[in-house]
LUMBA-186446 format. One line per field, with one value per residue: x, y negated, z of N, C-alpha, C in turn; residue in one letter; residue number from 1. Coordinates in nm, 2 decimals. Layout:
neast: X/...
nnorth: Y/...
nup: Z/...
caeast: X/...
canorth: Y/...
caup: Z/...
ceast: X/...
cnorth: Y/...
cup: Z/...
rest: a/...
nr: NUM/...
This chain:
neast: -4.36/-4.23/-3.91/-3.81/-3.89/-3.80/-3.50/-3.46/-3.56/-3.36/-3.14/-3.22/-3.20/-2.93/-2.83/-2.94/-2.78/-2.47/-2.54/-2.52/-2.37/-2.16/-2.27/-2.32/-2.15/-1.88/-1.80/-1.79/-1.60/-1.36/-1.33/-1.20/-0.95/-0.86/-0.66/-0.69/-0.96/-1.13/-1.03/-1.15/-1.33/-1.71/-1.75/-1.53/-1.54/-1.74/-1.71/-1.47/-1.69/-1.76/-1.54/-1.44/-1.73/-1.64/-1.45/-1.52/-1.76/-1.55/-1.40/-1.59/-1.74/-1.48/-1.38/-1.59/-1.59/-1.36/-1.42/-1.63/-1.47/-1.36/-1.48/-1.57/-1.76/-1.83/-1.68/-1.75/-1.97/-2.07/-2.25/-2.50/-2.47/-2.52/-2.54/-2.61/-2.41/-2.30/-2.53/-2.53/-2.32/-2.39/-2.61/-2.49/-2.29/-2.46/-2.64/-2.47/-2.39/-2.60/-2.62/-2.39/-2.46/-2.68/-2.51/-2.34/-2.50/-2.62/-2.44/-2.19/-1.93/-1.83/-1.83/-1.69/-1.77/-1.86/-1.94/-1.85/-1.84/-2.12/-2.26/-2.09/-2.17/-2.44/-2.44/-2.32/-2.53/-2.75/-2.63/-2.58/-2.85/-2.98/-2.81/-2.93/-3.20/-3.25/-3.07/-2.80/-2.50/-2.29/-2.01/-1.92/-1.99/-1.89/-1.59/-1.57/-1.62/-1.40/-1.29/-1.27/-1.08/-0.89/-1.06/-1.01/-0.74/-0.76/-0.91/-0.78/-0.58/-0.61/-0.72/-0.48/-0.34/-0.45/-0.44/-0.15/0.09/0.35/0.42/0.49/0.64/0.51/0.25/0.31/0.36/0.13/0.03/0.17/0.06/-0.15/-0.14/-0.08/-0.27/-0.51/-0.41/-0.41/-0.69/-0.86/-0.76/-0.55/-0.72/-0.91/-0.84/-0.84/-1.17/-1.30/-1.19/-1.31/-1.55/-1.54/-1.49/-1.75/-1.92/-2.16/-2.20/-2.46/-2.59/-2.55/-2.70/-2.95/-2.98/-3.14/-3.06/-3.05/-3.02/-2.80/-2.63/-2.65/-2.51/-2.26/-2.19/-2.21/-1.96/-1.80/-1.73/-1.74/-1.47/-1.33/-1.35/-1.19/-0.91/-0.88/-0.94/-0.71/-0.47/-0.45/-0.40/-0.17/0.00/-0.05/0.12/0.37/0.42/0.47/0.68/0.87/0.92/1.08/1.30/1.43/1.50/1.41/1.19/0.85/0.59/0.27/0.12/-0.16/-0.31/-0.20/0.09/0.47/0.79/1.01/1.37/1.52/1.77/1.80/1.53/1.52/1.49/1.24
nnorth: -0.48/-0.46/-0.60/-0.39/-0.18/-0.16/-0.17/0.06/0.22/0.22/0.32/0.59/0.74/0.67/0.83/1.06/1.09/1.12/1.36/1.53/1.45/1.63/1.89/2.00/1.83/1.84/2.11/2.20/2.03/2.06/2.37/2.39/2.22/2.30/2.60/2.69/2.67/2.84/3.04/3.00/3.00/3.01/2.78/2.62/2.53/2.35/2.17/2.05/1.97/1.75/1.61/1.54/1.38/1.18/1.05/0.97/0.77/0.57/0.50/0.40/0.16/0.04/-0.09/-0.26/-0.44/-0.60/-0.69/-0.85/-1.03/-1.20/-1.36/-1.70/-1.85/-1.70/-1.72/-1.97/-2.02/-1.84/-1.73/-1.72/-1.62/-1.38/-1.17/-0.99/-0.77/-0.73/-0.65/-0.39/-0.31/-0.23/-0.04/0.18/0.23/0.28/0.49/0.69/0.71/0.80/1.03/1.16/1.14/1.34/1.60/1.63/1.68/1.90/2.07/2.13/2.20/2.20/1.96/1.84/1.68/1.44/1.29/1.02/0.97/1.01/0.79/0.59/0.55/0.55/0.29/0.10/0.11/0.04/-0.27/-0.28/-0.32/-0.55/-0.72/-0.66/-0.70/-0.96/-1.12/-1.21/-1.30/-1.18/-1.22/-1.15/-0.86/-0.75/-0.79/-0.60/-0.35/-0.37/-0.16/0.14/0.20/0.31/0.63/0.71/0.75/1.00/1.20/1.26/1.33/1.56/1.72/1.76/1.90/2.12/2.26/2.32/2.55/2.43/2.10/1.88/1.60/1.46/1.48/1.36/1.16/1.05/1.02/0.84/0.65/0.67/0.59/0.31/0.20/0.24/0.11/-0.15/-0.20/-0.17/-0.27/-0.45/-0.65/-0.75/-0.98/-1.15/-1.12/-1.24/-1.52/-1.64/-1.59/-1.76/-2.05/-2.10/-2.04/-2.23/-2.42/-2.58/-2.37/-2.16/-2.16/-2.15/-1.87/-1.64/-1.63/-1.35/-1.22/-1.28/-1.15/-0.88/-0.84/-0.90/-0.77/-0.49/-0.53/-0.60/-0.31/-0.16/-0.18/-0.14/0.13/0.20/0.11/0.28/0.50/0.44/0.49/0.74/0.83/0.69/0.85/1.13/1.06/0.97/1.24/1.42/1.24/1.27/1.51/1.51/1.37/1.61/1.76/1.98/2.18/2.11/2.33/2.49/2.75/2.93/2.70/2.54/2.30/2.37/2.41/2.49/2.63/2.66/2.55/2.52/2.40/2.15/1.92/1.70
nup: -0.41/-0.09/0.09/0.24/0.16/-0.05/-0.10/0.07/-0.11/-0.29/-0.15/-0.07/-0.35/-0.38/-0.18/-0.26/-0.47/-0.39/-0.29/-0.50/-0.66/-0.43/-0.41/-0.71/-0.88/-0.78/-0.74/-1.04/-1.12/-0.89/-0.96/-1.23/-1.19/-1.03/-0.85/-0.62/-0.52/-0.65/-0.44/-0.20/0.06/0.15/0.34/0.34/0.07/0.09/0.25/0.07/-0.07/0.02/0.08/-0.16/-0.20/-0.01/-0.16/-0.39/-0.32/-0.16/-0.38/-0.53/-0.35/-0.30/-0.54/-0.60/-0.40/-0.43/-0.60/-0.56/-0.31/-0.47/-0.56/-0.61/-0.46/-0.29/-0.04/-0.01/0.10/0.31/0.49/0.34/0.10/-0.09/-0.32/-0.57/-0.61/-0.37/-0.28/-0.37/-0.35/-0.07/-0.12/-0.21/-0.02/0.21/0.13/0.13/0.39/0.47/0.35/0.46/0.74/0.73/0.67/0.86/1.07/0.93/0.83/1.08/1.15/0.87/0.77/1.00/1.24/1.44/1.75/1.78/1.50/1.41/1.56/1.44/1.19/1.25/1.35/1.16/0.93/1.08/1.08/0.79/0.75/0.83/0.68/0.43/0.51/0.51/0.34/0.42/0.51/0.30/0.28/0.49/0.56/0.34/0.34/0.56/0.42/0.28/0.44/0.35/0.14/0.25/0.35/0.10/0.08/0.26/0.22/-0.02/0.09/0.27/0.07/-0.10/0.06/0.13/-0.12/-0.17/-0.07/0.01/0.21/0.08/-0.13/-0.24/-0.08/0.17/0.08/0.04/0.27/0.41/0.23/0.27/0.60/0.57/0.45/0.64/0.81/0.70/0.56/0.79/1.02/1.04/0.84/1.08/1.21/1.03/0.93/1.17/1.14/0.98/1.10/1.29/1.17/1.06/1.28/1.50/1.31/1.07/0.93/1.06/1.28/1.18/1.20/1.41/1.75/1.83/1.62/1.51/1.78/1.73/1.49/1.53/1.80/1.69/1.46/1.68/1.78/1.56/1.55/1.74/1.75/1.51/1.59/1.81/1.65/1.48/1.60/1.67/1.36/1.36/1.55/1.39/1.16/1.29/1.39/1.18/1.07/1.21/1.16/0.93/0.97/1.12/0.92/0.77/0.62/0.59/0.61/0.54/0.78/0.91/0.91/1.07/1.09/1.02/1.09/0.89/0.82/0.61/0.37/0.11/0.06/0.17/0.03/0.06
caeast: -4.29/-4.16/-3.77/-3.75/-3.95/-3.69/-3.36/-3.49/-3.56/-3.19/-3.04/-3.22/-3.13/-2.78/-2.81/-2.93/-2.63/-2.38/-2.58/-2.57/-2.15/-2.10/-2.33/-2.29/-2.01/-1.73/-1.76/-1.77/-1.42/-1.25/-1.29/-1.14/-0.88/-0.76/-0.68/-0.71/-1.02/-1.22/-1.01/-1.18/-1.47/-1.79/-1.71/-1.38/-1.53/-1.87/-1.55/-1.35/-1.75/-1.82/-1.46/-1.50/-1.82/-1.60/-1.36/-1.61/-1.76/-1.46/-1.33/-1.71/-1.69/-1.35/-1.41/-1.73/-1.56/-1.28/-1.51/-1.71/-1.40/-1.28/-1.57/-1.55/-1.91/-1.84/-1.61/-1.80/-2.10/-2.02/-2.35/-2.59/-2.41/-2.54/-2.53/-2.66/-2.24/-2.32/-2.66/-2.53/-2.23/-2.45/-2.69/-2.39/-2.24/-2.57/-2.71/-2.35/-2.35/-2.74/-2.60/-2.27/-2.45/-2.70/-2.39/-2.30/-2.63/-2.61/-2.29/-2.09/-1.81/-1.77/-1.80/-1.63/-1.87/-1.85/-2.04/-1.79/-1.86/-2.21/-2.24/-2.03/-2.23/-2.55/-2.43/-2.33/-2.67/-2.82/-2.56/-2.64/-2.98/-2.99/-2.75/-3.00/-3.31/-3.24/-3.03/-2.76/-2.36/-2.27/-1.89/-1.84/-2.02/-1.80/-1.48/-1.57/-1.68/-1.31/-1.25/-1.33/-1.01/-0.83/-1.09/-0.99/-0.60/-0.76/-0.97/-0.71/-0.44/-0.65/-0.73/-0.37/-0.30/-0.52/-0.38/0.00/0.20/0.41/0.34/0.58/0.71/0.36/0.18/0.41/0.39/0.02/0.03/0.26/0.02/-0.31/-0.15/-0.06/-0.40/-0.58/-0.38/-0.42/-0.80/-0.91/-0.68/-0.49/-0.82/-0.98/-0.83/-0.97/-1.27/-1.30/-1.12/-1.41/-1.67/-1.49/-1.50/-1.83/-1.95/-2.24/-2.29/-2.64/-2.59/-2.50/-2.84/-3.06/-2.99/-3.17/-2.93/-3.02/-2.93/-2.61/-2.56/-2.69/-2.42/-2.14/-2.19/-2.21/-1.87/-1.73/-1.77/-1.67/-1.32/-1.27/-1.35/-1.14/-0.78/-0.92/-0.83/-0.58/-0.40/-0.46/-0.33/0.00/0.00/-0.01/0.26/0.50/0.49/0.55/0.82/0.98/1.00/1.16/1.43/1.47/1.58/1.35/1.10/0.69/0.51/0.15/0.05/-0.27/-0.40/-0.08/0.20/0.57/0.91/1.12/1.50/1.56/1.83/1.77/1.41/1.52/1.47/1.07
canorth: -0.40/-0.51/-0.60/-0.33/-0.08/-0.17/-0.12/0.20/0.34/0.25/0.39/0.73/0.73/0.67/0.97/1.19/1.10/1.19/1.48/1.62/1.49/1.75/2.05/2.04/1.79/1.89/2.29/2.23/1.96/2.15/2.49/2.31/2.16/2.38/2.70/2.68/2.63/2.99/3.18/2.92/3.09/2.90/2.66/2.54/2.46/2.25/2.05/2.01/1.90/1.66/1.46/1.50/1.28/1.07/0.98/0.89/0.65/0.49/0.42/0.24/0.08/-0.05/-0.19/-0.38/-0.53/-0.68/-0.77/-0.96/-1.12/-1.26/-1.48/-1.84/-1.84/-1.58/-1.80/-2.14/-2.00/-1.68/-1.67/-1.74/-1.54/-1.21/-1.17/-0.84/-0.71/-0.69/-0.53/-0.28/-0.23/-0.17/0.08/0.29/0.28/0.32/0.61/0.82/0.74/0.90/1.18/1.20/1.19/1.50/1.70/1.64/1.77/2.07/2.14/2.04/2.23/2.19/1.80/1.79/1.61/1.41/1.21/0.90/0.96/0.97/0.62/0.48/0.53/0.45/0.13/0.07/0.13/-0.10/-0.41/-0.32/-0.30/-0.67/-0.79/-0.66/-0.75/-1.12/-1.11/-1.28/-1.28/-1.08/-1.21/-1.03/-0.73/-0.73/-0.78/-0.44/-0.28/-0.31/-0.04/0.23/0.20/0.44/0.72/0.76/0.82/1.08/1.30/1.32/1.41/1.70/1.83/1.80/2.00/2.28/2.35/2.35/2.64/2.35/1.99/1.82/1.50/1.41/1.48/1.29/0.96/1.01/1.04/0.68/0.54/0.63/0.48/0.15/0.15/0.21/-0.02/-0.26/-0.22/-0.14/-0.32/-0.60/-0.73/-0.78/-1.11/-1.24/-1.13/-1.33/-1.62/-1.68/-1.62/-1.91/-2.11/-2.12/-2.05/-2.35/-2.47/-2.59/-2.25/-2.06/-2.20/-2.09/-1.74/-1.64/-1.58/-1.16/-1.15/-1.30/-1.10/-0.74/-0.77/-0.95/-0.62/-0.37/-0.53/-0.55/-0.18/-0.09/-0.25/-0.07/0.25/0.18/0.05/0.44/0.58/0.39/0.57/0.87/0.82/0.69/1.02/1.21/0.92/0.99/1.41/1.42/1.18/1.36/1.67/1.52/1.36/1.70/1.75/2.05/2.18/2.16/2.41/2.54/2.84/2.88/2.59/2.42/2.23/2.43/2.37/2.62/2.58/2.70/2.42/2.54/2.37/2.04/1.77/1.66
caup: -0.31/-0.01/0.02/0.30/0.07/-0.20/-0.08/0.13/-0.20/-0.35/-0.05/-0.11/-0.48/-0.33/-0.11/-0.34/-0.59/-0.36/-0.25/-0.63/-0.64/-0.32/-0.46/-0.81/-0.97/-0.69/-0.79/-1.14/-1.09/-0.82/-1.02/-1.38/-1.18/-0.87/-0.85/-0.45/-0.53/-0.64/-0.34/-0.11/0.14/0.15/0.41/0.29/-0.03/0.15/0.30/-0.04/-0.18/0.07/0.07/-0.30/-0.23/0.05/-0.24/-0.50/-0.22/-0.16/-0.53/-0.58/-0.27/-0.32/-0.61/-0.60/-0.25/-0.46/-0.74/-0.45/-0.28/-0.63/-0.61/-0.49/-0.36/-0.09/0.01/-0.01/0.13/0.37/0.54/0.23/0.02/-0.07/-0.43/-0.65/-0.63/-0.24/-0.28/-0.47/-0.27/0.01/-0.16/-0.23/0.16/0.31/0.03/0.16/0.51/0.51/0.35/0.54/0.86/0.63/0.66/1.02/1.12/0.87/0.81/1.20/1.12/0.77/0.81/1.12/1.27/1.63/1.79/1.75/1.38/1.39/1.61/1.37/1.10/1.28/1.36/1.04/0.94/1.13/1.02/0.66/0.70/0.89/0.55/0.31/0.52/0.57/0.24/0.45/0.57/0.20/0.30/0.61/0.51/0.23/0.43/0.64/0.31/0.25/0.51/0.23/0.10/0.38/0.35/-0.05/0.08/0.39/0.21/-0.08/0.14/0.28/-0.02/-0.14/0.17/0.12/-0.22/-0.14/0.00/0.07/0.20/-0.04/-0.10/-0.27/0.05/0.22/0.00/0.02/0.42/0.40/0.19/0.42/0.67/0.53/0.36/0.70/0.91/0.59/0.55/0.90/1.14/0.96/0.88/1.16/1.23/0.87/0.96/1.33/1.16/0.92/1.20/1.37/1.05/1.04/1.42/1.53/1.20/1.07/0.88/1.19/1.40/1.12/1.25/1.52/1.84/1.85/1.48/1.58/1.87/1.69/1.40/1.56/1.82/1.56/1.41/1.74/1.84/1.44/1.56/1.84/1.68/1.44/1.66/1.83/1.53/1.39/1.70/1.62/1.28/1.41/1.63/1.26/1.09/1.36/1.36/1.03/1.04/1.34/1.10/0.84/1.04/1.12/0.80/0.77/0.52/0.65/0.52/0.62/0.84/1.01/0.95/1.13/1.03/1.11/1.04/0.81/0.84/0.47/0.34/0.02/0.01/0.21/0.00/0.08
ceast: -4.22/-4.00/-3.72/-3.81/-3.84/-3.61/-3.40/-3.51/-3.43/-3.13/-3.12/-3.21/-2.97/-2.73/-2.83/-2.78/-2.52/-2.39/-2.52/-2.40/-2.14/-2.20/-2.30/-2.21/-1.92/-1.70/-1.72/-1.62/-1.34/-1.23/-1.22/-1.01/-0.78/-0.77/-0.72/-0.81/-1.16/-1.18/-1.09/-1.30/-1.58/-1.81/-1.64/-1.45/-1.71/-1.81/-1.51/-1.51/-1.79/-1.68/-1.43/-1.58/-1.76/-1.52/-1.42/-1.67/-1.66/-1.40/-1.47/-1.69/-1.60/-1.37/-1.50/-1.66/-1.45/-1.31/-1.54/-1.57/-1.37/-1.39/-1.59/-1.65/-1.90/-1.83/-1.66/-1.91/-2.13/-2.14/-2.44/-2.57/-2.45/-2.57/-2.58/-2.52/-2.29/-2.43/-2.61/-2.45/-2.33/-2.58/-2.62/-2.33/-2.35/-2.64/-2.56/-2.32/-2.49/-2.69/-2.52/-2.36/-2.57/-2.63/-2.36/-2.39/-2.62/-2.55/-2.15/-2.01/-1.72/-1.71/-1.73/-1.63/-1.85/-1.96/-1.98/-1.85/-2.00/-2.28/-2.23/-2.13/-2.37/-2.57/-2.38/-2.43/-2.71/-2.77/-2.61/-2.77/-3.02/-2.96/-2.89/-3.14/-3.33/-3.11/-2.89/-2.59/-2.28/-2.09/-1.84/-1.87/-1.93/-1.65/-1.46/-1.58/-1.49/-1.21/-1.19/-1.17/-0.91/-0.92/-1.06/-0.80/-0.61/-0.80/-0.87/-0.59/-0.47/-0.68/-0.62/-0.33/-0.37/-0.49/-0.28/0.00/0.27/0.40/0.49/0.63/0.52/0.24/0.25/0.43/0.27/-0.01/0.07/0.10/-0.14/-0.30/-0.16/-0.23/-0.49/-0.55/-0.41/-0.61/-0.86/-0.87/-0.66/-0.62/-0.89/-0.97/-0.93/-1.08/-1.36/-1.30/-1.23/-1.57/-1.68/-1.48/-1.64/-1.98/-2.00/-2.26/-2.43/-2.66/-2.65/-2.62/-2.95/-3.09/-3.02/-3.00/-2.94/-3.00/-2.79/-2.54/-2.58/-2.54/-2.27/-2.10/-2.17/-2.04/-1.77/-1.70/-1.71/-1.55/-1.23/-1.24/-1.20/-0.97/-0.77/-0.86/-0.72/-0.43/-0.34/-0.37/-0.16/0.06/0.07/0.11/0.34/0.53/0.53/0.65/0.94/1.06/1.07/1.21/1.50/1.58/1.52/1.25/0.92/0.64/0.32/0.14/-0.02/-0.31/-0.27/0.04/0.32/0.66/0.96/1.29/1.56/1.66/1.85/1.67/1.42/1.48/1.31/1.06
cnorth: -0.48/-0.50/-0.47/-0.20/-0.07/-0.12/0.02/0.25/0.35/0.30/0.53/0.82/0.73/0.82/1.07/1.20/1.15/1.34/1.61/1.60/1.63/1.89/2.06/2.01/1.85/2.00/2.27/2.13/2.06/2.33/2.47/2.30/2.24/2.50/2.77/2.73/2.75/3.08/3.09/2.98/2.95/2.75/2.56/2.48/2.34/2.14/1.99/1.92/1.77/1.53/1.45/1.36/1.16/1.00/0.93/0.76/0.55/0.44/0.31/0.11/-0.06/-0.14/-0.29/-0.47/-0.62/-0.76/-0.89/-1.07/-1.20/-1.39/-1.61/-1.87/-1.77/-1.67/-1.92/-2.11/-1.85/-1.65/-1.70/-1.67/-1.38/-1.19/-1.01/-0.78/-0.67/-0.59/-0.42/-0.17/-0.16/-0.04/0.19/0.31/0.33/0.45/0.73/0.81/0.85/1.02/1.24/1.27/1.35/1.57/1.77/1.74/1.97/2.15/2.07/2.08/2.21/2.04/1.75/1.67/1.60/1.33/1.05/0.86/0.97/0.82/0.56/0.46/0.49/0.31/0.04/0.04/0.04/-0.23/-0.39/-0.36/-0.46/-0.80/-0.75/-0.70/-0.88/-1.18/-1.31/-1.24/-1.15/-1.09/-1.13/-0.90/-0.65/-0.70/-0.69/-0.35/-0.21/-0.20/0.11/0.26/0.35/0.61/0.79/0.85/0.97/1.18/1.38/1.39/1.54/1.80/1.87/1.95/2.13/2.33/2.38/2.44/2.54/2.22/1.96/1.68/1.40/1.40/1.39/1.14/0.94/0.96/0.88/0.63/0.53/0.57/0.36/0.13/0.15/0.08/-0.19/-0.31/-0.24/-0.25/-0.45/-0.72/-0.78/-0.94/-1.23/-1.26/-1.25/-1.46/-1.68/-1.66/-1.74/-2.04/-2.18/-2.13/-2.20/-2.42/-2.47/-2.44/-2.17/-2.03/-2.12/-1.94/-1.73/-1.61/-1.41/-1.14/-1.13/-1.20/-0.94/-0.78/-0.83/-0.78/-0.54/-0.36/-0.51/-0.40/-0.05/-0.12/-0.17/0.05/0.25/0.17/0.21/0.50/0.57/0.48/0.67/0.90/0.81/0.81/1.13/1.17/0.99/1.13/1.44/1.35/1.22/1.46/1.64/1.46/1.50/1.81/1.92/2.05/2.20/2.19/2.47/2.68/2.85/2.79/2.47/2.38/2.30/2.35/2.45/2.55/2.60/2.57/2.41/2.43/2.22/1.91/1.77/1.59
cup: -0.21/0.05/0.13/0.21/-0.07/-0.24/0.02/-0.02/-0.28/-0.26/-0.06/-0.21/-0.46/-0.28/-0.20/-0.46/-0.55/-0.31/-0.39/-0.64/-0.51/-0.40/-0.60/-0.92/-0.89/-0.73/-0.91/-1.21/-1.04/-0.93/-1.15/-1.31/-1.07/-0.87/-0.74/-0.48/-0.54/-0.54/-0.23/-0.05/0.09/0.24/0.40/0.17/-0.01/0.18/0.20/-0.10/-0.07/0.08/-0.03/-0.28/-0.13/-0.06/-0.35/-0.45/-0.19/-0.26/-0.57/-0.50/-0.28/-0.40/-0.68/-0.49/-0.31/-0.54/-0.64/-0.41/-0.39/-0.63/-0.53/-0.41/-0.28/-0.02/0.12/0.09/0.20/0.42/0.43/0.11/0.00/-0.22/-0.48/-0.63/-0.44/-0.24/-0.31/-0.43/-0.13/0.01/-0.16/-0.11/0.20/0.28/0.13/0.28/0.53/0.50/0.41/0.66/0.83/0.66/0.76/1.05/1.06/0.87/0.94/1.18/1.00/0.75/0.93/1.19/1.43/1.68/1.79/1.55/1.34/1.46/1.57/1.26/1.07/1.29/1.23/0.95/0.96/1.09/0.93/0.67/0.76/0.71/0.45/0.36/0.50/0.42/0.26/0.47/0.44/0.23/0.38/0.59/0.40/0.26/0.48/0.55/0.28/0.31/0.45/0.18/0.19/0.35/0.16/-0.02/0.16/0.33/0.05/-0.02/0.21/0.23/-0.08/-0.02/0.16/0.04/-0.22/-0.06/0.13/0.12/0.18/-0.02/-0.18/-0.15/0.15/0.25/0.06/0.16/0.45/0.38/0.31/0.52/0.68/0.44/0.50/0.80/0.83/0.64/0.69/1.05/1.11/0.93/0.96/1.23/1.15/0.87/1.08/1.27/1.10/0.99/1.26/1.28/1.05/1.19/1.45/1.44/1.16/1.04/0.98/1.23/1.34/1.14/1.37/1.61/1.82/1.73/1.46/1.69/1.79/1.59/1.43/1.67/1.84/1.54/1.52/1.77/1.69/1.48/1.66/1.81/1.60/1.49/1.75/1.75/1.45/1.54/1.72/1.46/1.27/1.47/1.51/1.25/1.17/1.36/1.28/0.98/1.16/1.29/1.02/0.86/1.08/1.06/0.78/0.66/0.56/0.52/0.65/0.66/0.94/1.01/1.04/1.04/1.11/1.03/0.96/0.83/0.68/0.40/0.24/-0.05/0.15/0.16/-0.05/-0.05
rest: x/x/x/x/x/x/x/x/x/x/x/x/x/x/x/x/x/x/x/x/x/x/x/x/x/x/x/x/x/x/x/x/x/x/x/x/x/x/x/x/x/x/x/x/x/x/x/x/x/x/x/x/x/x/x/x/x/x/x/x/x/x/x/x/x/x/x/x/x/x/x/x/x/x/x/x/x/x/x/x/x/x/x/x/x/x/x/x/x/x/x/x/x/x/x/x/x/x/x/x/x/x/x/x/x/x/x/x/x/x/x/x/x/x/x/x/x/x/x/x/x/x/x/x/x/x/x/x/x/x/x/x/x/x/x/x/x/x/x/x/x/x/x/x/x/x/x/x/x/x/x/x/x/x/x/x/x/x/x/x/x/x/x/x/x/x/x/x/x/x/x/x/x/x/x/x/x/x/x/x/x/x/x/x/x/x/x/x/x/x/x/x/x/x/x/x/x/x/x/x/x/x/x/x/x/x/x/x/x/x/x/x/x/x/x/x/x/x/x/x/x/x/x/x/x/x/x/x/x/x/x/x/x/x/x/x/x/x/x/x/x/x/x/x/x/x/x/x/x/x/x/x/x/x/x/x/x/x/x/x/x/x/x/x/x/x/x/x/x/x
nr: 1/2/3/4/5/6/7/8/9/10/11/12/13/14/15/16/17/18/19/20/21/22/23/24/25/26/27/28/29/30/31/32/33/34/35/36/37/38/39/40/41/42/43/44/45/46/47/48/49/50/51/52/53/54/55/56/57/58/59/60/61/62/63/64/65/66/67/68/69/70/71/72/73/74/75/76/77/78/79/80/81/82/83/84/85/86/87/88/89/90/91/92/93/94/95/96/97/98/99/100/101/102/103/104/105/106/107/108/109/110/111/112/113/114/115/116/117/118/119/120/121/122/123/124/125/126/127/128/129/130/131/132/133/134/135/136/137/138/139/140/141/142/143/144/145/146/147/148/149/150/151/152/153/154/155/156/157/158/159/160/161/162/163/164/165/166/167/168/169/170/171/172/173/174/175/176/177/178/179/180/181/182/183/184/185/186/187/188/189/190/191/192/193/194/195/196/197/198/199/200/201/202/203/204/205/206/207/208/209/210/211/212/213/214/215/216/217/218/219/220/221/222/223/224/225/226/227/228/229/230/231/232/233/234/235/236/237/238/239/240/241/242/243/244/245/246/247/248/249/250/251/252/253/254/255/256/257/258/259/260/261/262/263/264/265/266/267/268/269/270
């Protein structure tokens, strides 16, 4: 079998796994666990099964990416490096973006689906599939991999939110922590990343790569970064409303779908 015949078939083994997490493990979790959960229409709960399958994704993710960094051969050896821990990780991003962007297409509302977020995930796409064709650059792949980390704090803090009355002091922390985890994973690195391009930039290594391999995933990564400093924007945007209100010294609670204030000084301390 040929190595593009290979990993195409682990990445549709991937997709279907998270297919089967959003249709048939998330109901039979969310209903055990949430009571939100059976008053939920059919929409709301396509939503609750698909960042189900974003938070399964990102706990694998994560921790194959740290496994990888831990190891001195990344290191030593950043473009030659691509080890079975990378493969593996990459079967499992690539299997959940297929199905993510699945979703988009099917489900645009429920997945709240853009066209920024299908781009991203095409071009994502295309980098992995360069990493696993050429069974090259497992460090940097790995370094972006640790992105993942952010969407584990996003899709739990909207499902915290959907079960609460009230968004609490638990919603709150979790809000903190997604940001320091996106600005961590997403942003913060970005230097790391560069610095180790530059590390190794015109080496014999380097040459051995054609130039348009070089130019396709360097790119890619640019254009993930931008995306990403985009969003991290937007995030701040959230961060800051919700730290507006609780200077306020006020209680947010949900209706409609929005975030309000209550004055009740009873229920002040978040």
């Amino acid at each position: 079998m040929a190595v593009m015949d290979y990993y195409i078939a682990w990445i549709i083994l991937s997709a279907i796994f998270f297919e089967i997490l959003r249709n048939f493990i998330s109901p039979l979790f969310f209903s055990r666990v949430s009571l939100t959960y059976n008053k939920l229409g059919r929409g709301k709960k396509i939503t609750w099964g698909i960042s189900f399958a974003s938070i399964a994704n990102g706990i694998i993710v994560v921790c194959l990416s740290v496994y990888t960094l831990n190891q001195p051969e990344a290191w030593a050896e950043p473009i030659q490096f691509c080890d079975s821990s990378v493969k593996t990780n990459l079967y499992v991003i690539a299997g959940y973006l297929v199905a993510d962007l699945w979703w988009m297409f099917y489900y645009p509302v429920e997945s709240e689906a853009s066209i920024v977020f299908k781009l991203h995930h095409c071009l994502s796409l295309i980098g992995f599939s360069i990493v696993l064709n050429y069974e090259i650059l497992g460090l940097f792949v790995t370094i972006r991999l640790t992105s993942e980390l952010s969407q584990i704090f996003k899709h739990t803090g909207s499902l915290y939110k959907e079960s609460c009355e009230k968004i609490n002091k638990t919603y709150i922390l979790n809000t903190i922590t997604f940001t320091l985890s996106f600005f961590l994973s997403r942003v913060l690195v970005q230097p790391v990343f560069y610095l180790e391009v530059w590390k190794i930039f015109g080496t014999e290594e380097w040459k051995r790569i054609s130039t348009l391999t070089h130019v396709i995933w360097l790119s890619v990564g640019a254009f993930l970064d931008i995306v990403n400093l985009y969003w991290f924007t937007l995030v701040m945007r959230g961060f800051f409303s919700i730290a507006r209100k609780m200077l306020q010294n006020g209680t947010i609670h949900k209706k409609n779908d929005k975030i309000i204030l209550t004055k009740d000084k009873k229920l002040n301390k978040i």
